[in-house]
PAZAPA-4460 file (N, C-alpha, C; in steps of 0.05 Angstrom, whole numbers, plus 32768, in hexadecimal, padded with zeros to 4 digits):
% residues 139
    n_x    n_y    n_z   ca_x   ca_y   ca_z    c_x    c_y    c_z   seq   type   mol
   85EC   83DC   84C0   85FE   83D6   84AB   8615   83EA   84AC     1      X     A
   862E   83DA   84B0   8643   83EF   84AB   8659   83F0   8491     2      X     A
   8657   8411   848E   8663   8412   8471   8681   840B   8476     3      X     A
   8688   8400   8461   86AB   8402   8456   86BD   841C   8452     4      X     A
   86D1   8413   845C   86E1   8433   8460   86F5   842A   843E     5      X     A
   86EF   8446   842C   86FD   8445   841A   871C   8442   8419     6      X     A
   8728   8436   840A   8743   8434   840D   874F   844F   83F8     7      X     A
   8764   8459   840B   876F   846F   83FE   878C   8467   83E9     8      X     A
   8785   8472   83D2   8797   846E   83BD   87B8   8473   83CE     9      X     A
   87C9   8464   83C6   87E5   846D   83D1   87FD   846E   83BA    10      X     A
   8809   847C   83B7   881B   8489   83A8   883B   847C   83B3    11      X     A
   8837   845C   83A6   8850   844D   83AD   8861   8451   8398    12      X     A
   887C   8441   8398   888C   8439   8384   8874   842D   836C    13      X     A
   886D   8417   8372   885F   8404   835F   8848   8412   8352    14      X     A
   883D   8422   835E   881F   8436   834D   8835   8443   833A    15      X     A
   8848   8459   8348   8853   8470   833B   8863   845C   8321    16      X     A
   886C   8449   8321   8874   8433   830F   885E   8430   82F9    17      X     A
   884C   8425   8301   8838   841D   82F9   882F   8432   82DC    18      X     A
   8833   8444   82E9   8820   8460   82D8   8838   846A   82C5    19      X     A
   8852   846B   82D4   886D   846C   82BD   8868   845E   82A2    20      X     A
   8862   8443   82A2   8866   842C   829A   8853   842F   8284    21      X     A
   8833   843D   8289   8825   8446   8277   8826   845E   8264    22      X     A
   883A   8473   8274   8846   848D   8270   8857   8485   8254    23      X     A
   8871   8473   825A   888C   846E   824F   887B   8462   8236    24      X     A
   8864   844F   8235   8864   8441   8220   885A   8453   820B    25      X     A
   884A   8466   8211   883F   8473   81FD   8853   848D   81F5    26      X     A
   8861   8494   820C   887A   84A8   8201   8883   849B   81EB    27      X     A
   888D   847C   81E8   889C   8473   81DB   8890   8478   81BD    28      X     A
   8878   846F   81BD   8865   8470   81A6   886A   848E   819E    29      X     A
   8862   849E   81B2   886A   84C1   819E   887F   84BA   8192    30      X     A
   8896   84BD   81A1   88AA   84C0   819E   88B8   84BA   8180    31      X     A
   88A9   849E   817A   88AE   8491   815F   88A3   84A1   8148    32      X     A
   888F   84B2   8156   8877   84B5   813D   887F   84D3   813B    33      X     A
   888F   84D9   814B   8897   84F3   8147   88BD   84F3   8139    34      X     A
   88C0   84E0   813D   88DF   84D9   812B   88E0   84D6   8119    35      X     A
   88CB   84C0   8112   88C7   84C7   80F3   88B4   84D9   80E4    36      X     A
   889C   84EC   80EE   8898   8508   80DC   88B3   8513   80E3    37      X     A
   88B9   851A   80EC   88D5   852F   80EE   88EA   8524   80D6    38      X     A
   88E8   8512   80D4   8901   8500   80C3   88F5   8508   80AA    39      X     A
   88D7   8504   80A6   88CA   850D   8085   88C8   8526   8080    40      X     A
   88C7   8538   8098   88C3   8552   8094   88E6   8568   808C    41      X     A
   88F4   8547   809F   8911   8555   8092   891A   854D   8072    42      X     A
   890F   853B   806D   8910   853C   8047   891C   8517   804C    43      X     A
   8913   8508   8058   891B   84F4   805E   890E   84DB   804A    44      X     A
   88F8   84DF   803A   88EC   84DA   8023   88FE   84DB   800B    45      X     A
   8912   84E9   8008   891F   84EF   7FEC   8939   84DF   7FFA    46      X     A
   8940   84E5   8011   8961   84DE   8017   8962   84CB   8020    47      X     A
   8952   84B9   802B   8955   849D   803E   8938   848D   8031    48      X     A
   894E   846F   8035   892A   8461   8038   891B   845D   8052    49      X     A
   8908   844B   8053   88F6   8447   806D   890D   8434   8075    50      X     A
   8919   8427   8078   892D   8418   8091   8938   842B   8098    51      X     A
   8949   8437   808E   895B   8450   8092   8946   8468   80AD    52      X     A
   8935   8469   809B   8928   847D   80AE   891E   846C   80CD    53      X     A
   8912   8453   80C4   890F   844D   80DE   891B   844C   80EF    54      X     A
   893E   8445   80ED   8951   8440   80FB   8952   8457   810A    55      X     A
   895F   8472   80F2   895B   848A   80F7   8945   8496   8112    56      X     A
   892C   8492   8118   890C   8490   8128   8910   848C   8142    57      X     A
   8920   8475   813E   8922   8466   815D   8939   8463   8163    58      X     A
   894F   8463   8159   8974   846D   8163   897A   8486   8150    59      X     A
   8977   8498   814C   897D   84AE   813C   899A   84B6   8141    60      X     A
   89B0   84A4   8132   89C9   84A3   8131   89D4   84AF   811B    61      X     A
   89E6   84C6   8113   89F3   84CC   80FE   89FA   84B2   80F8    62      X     A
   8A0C   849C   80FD   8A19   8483   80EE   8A03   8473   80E8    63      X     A
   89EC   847B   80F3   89D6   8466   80DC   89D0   8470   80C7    64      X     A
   89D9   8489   80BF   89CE   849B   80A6   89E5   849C   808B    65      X     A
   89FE   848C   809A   8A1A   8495   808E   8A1A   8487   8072    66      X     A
   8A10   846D   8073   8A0C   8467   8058   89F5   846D   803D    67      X     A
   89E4   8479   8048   89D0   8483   8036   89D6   8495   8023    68      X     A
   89C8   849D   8015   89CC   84B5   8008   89C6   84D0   8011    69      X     A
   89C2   84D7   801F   89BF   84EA   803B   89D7   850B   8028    70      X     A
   89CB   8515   8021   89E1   852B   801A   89ED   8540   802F    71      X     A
   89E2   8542   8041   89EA   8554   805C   89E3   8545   807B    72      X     A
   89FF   8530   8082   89F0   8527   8090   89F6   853C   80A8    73      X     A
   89FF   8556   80A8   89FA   8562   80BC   89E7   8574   80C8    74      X     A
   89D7   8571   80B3   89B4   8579   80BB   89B3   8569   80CE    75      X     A
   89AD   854C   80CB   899F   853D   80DD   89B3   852D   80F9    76      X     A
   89C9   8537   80F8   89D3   8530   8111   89D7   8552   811F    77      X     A
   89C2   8553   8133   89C1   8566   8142   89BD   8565   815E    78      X     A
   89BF   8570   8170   89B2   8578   818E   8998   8567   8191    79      X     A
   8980   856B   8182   896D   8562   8183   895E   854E   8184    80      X     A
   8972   853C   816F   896D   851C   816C   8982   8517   8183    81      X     A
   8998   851A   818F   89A7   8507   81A6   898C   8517   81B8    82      X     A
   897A   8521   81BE   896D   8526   81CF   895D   8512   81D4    83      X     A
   894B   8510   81B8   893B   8501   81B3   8943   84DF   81B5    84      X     A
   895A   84D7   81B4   8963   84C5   81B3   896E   84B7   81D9    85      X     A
   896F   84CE   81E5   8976   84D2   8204   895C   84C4   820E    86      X     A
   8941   84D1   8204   892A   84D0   820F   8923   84B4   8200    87      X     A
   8923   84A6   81EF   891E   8494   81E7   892D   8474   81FE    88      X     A
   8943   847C   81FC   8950   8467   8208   8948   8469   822B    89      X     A
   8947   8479   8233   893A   8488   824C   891F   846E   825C    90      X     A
   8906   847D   8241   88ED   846D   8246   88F9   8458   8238    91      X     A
   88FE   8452   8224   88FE   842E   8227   890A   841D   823D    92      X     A
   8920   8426   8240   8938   8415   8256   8927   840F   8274    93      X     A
   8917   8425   827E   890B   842C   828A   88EF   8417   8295    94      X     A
   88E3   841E   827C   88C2   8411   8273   88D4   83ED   8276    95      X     A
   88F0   83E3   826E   88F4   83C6   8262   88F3   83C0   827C    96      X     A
   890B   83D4   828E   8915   83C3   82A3   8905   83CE   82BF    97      X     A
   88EA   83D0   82BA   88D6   83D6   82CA   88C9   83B9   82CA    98      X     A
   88BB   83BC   82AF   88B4   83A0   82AC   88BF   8381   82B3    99      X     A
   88DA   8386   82B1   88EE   8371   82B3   88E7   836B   82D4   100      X     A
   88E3   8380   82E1   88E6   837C   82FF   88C5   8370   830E   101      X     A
   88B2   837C   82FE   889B   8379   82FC   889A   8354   82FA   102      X     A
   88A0   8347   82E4   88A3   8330   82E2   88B2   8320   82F3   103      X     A
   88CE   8329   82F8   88DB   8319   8314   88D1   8312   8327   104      X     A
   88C4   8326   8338   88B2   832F   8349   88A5   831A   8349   105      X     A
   888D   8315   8336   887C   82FF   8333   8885   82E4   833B   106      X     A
   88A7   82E0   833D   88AE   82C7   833C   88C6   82C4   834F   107      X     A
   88C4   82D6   8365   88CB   82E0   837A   88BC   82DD   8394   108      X     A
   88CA   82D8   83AA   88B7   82DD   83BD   88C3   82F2   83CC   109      X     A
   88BA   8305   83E1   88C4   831C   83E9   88DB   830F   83F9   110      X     A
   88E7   8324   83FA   8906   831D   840D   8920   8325   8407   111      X     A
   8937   8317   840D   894E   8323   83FE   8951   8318   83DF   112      X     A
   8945   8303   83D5   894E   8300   83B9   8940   8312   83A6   113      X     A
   8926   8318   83B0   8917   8331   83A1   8925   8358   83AB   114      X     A
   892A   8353   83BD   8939   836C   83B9   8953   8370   83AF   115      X     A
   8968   8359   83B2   8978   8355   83A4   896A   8356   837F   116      X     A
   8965   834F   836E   8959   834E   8359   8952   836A   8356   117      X     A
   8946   837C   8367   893B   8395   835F   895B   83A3   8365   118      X     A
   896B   839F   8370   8987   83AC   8372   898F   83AD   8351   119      X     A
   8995   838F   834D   89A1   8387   8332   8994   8396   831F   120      X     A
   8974   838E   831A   896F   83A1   8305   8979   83CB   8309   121      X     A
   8976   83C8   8326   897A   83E7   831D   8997   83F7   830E   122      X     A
   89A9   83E4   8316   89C3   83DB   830E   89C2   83DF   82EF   123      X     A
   89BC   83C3   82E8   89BD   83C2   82D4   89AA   83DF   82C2   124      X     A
   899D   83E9   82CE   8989   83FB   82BC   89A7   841B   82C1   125      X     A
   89A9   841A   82D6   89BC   8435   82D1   89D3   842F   82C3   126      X     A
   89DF   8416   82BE   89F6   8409   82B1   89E9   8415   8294   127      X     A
   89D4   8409   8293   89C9   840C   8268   89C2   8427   8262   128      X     A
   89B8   8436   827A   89AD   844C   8276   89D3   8465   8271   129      X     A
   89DF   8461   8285   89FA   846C   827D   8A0D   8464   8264   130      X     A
   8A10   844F   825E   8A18   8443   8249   8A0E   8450   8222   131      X     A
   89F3   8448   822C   89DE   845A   8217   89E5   8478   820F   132      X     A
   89E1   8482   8228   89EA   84A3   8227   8A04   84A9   821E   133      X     A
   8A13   84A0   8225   8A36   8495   821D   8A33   8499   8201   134      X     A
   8A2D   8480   81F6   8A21   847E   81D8   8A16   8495   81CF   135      X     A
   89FF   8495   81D3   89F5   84B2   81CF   8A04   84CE   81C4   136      X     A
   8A0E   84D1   81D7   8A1D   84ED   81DB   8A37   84ED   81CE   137      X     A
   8A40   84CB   81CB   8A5D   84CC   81BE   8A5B   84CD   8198   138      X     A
   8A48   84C6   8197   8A41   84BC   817B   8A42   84E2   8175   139      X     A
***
């Protein structure tokens, strides 16, 4: 009887994807859960409501804060949140248009229209991903 030769794990695009994809989703989840304690721990309970704050969580924009009753909104537009806000748009854009490619794929057969498609998305992902940061940093 002869044994089977184990197959050795390989460290492609699609694994290192793969494990991103589980990485990004749960970053995303901190990320939220840490936007808003930070938002209650900044006094966000007395100055904002829960829409406000949520918006605040997941785009942490001075102009989402502008109509509230917010008495200093230069506490909360700082360094920290466009950080936090960098890293948010980052893993999501990331985690969407991973998946996006993931599903093409499926309905693809290999060749030029599937690598064409993985062009476009990459395109389009550094197009949203610069644009965002744009935003970001201009706001």
């Amino acid at each position: 009887m002869r044994s089977r030769a184990m197959p050795k794990p390989s460290w492609n695009l699609e694994y290192l994807m793969w494990i991103f994809t589980r990485i990004s989703g749960l970053s995303l989840i901190l990320l939220a859960v840490l936007g808003i304690s930070l938002g209650l721990l900044m006094g966000a309970r007395t100055q904002m409501d829960m829409g406000t704050l949520m918006r605040w969580a997941f785009f942490p924009n001075s102009n989402h804060v502008l109509d509230s009753e917010i008495p200093d909104i230069f506490l909360w537009a700082n360094g920290f949140w466009q950080i936090m806000q960098i890293l948010v748009v980052v893993f999501a854009a990331t985690h969407g248009f991973n998946g996006l490619r993931v599903v093409l794929e499926d309905y693809t057969s290999p060749g030029f229209w599937q690598a064409a498609l993985r062009f476009l998305i990459f395109l389009l992902w550094v197009f949203s991903g610069l644009v965002a940061i744009y935003v970001i940093l201009g706001s």
